[in-house]
Short mmCIF file of the C-alpha atoms (twelve columns), coordinates in Angstrom:
data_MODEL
# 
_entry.id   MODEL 
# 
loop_
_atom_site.group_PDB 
_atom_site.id 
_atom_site.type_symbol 
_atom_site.label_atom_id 
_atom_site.label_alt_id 
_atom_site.label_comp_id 
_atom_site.label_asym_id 
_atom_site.label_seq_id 
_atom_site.Cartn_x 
_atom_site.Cartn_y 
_atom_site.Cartn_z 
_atom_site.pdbx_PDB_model_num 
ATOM 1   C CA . UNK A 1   -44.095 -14.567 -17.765 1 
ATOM 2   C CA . UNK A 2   -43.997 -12.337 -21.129 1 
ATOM 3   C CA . UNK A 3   -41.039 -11.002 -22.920 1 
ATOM 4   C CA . UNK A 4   -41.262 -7.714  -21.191 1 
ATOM 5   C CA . UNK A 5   -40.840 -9.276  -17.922 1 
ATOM 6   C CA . UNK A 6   -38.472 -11.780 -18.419 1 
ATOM 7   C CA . UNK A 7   -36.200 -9.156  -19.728 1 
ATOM 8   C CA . UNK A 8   -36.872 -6.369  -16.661 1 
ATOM 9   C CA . UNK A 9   -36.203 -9.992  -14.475 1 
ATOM 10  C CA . UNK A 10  -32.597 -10.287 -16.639 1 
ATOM 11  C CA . UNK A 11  -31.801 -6.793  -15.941 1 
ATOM 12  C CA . UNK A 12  -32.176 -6.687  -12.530 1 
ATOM 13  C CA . UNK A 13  -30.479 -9.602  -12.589 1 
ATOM 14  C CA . UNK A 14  -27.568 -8.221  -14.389 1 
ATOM 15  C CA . UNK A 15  -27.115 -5.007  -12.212 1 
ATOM 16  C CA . UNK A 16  -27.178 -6.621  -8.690  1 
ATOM 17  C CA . UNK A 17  -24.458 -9.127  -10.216 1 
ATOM 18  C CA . UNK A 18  -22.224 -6.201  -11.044 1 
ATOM 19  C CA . UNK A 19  -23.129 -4.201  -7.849  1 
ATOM 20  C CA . UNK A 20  -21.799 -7.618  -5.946  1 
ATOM 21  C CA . UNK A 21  -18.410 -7.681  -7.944  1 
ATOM 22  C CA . UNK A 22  -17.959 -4.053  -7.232  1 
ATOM 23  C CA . UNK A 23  -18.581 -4.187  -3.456  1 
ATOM 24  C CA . UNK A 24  -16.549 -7.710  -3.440  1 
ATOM 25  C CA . UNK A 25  -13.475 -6.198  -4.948  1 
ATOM 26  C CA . UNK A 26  -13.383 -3.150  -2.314  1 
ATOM 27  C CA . UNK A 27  -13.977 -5.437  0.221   1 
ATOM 28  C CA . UNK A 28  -11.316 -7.931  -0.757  1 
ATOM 29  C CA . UNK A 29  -8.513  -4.874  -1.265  1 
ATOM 30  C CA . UNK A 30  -9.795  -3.114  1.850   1 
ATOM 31  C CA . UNK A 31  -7.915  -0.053  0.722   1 
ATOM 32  C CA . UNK A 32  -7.577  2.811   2.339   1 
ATOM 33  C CA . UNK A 33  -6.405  5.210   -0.505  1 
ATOM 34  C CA . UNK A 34  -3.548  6.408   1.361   1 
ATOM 35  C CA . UNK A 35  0.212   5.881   -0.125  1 
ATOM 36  C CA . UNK A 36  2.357   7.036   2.911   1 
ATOM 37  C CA . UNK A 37  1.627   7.629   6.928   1 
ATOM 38  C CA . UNK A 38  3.912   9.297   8.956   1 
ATOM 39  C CA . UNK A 39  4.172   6.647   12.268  1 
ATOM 40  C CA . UNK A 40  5.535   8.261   15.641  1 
ATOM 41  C CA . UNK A 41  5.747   6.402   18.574  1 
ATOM 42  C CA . UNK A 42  5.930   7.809   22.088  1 
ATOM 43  C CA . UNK A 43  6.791   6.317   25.845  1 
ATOM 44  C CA . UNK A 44  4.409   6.676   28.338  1 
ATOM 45  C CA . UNK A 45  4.781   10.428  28.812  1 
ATOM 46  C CA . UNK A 46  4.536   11.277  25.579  1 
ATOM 47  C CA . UNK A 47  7.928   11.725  24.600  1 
ATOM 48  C CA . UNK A 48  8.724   11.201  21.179  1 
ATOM 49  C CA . UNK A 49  11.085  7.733   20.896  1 
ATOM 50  C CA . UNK A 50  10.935  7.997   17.008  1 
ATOM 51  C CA . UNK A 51  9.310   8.958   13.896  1 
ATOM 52  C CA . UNK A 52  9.032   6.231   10.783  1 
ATOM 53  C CA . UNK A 53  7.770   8.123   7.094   1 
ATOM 54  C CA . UNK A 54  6.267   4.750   6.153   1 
ATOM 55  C CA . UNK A 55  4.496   3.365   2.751   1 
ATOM 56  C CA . UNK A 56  1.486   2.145   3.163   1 
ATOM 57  C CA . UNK A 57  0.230   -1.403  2.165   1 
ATOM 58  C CA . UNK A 58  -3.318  -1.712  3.107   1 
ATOM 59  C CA . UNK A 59  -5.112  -4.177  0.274   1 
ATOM 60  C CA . UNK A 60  -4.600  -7.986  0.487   1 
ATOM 61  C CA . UNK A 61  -2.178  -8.007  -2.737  1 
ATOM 62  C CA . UNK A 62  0.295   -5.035  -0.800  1 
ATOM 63  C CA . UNK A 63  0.196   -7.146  2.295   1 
ATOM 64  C CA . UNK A 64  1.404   -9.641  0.998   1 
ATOM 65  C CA . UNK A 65  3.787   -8.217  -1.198  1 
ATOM 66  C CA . UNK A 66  5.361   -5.870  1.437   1 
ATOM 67  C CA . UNK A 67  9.422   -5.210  1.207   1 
ATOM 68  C CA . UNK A 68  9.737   -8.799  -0.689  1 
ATOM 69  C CA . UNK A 69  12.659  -8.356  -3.430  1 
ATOM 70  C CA . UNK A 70  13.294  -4.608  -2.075  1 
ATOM 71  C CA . UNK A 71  16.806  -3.789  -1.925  1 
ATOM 72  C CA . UNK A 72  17.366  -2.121  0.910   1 
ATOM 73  C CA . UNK A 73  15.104  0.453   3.928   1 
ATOM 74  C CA . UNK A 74  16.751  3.847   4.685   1 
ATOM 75  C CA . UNK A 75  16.617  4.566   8.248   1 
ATOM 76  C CA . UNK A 76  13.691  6.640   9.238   1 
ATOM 77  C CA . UNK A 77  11.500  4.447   6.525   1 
ATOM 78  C CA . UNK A 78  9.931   1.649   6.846   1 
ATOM 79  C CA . UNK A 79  6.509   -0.008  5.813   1 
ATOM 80  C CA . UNK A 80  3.348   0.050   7.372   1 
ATOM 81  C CA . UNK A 81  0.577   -2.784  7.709   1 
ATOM 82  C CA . UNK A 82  -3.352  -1.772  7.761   1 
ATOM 83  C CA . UNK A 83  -5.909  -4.144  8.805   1 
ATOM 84  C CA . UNK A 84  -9.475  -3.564  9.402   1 
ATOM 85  C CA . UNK A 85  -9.522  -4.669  12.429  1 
ATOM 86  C CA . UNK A 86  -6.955  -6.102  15.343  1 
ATOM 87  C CA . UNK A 87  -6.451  -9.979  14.802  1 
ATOM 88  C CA . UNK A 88  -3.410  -12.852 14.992  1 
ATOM 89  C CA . UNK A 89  -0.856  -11.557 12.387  1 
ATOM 90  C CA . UNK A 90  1.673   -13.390 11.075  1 
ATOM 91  C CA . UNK A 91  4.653   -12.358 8.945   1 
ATOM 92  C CA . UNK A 92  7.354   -13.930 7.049   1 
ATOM 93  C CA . UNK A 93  11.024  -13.033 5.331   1 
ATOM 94  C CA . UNK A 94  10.055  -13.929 1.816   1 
ATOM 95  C CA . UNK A 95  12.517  -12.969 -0.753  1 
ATOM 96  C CA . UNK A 96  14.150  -10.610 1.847   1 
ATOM 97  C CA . UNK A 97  18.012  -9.822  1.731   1 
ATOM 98  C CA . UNK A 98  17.984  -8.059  5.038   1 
ATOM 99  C CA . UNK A 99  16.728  -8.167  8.265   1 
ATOM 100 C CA . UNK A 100 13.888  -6.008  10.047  1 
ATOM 101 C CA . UNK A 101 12.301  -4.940  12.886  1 
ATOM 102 C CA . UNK A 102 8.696   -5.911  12.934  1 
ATOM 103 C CA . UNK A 103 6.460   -3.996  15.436  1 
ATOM 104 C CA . UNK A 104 3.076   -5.049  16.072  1 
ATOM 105 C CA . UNK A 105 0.143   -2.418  16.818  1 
ATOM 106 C CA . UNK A 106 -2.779  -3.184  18.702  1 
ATOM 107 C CA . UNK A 107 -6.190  -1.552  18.208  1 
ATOM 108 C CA . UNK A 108 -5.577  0.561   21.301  1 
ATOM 109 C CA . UNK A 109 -2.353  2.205   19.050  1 
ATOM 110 C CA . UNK A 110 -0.433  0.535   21.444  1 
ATOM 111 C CA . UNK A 111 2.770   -1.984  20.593  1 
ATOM 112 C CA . UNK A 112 1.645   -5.554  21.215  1 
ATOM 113 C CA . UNK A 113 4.848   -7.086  20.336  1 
ATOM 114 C CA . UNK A 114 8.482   -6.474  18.638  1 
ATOM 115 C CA . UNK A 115 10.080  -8.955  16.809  1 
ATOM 116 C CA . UNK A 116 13.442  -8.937  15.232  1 
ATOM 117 C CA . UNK A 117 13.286  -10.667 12.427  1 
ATOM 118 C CA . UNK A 118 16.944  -12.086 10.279  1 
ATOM 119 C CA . UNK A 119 17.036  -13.208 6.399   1 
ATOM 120 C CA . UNK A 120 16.436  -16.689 5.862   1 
ATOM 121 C CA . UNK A 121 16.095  -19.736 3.168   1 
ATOM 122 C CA . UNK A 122 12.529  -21.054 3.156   1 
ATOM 123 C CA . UNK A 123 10.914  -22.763 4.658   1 
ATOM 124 C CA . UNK A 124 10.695  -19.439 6.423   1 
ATOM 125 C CA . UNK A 125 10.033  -18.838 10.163  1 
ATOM 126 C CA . UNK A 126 7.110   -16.971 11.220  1 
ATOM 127 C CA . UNK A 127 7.193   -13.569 13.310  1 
ATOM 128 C CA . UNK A 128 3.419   -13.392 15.327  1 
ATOM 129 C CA . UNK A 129 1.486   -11.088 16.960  1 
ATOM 130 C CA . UNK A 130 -1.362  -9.317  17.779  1 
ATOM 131 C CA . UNK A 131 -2.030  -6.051  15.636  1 
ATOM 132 C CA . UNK A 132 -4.301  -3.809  13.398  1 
ATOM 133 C CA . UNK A 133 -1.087  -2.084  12.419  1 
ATOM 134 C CA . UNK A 134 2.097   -3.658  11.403  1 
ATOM 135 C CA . UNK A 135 5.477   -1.871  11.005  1 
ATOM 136 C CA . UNK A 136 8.430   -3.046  9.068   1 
ATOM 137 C CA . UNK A 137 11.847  -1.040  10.066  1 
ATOM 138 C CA . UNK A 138 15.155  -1.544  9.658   1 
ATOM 139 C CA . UNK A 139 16.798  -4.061  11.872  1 
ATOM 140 C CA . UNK A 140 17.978  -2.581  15.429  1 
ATOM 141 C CA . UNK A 141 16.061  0.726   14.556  1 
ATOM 142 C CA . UNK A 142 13.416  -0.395  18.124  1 
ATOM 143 C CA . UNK A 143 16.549  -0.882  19.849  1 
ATOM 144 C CA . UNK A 144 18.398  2.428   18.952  1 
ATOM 145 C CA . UNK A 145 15.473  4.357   19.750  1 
ATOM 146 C CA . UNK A 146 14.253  2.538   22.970  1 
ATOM 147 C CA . UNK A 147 11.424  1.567   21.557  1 
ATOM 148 C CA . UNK A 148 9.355   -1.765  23.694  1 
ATOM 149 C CA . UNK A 149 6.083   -3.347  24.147  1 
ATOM 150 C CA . UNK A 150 3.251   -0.989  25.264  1 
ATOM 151 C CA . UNK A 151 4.548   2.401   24.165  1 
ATOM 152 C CA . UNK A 152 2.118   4.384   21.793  1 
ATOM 153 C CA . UNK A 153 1.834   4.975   18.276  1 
ATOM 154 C CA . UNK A 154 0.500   7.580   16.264  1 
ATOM 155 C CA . UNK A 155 -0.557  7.727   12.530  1 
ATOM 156 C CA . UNK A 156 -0.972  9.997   10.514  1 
ATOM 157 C CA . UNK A 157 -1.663  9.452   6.735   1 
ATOM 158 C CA . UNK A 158 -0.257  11.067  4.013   1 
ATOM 159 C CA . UNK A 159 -4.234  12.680  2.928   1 
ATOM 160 C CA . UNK A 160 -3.559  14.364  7.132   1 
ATOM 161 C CA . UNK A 161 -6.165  11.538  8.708   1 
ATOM 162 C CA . UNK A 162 -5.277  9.773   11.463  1 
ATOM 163 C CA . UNK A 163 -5.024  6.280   13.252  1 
ATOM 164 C CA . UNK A 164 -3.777  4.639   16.154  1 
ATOM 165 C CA . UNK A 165 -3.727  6.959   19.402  1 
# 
């Protein structure tokens, strides 16, 4: 092989090892671009329960972050979960100083599961459930609004697209 190809071989090389990290790092984040979602859920007639204005973690290093070392969630807030696609989700209190409800979204847009979840020292229990969306609200906020398994959800994200039904 002469120098000429060798170095066409390198280059090649060189851009399909950057074109890999570049399409592995979106992957990996998964991000949707959006930074808030407005999250209403509805009964089965379509009757408004409650509205969330929700911040939006949807890369692996915001999941896992979430509301760890926040202060405190004003009612009507809360923080919402995006997955790719509907899996086994499980969530923990880390470095939380108050509780939370955590409501879990299935593909359909329908809630899967509720789980009230308290402040605790590790090791730390874990809250699961089936979801492509996960909501974090304040503690009793489901409750107060009548909120259960198998009423609807609707997103809609900050840039005005939409998820969930």
């Amino acid at each position: 092989m002469d120098a000429r190809a060798r170095r066409l071989t390198t280059v090649v090389a060189l851009v399909l090892a950057v074109a890999l990290v570049v399409v592995g790092a979106w992957v990996f984040t998964g991000s949707t671009g959006h930074e808030h979602a407005t999250v209403t859920i509805a009964d089965e007639d379509g009757t408004t329960l409650g509205v969330v204005n929700a911040s939006v973690a949807d890369s692996e290093a915001e999941r896992y972050r979430g509301l760890s070392g926040s202060e405190s969630l004003a009612n009507g807030s809360g923080m919402l979960f995006v997955y790719e696609t509907e899996g086994s989700r499980a969530y923990v209190m880390r470095e939380m100083t108050y509780p939370l409800d955590i409501v879990f979204v299935g593909s359909d847009g329908r809630i899967t599961r509720i789980a009230h979840a308290e402040t605790e020292e590790p090791p730390y229990r874990r809250y699961t459930g089936r979801a492509k969306w996960v909501l974090e609200v304040p503690s009793g906020w489901t409750t107060r609004h009548g909120i259960a398994a198998g009423d609807r959800v609707r997103i809609a994200y900050g840039g005005g697209g939409s998820g969930g039904s």
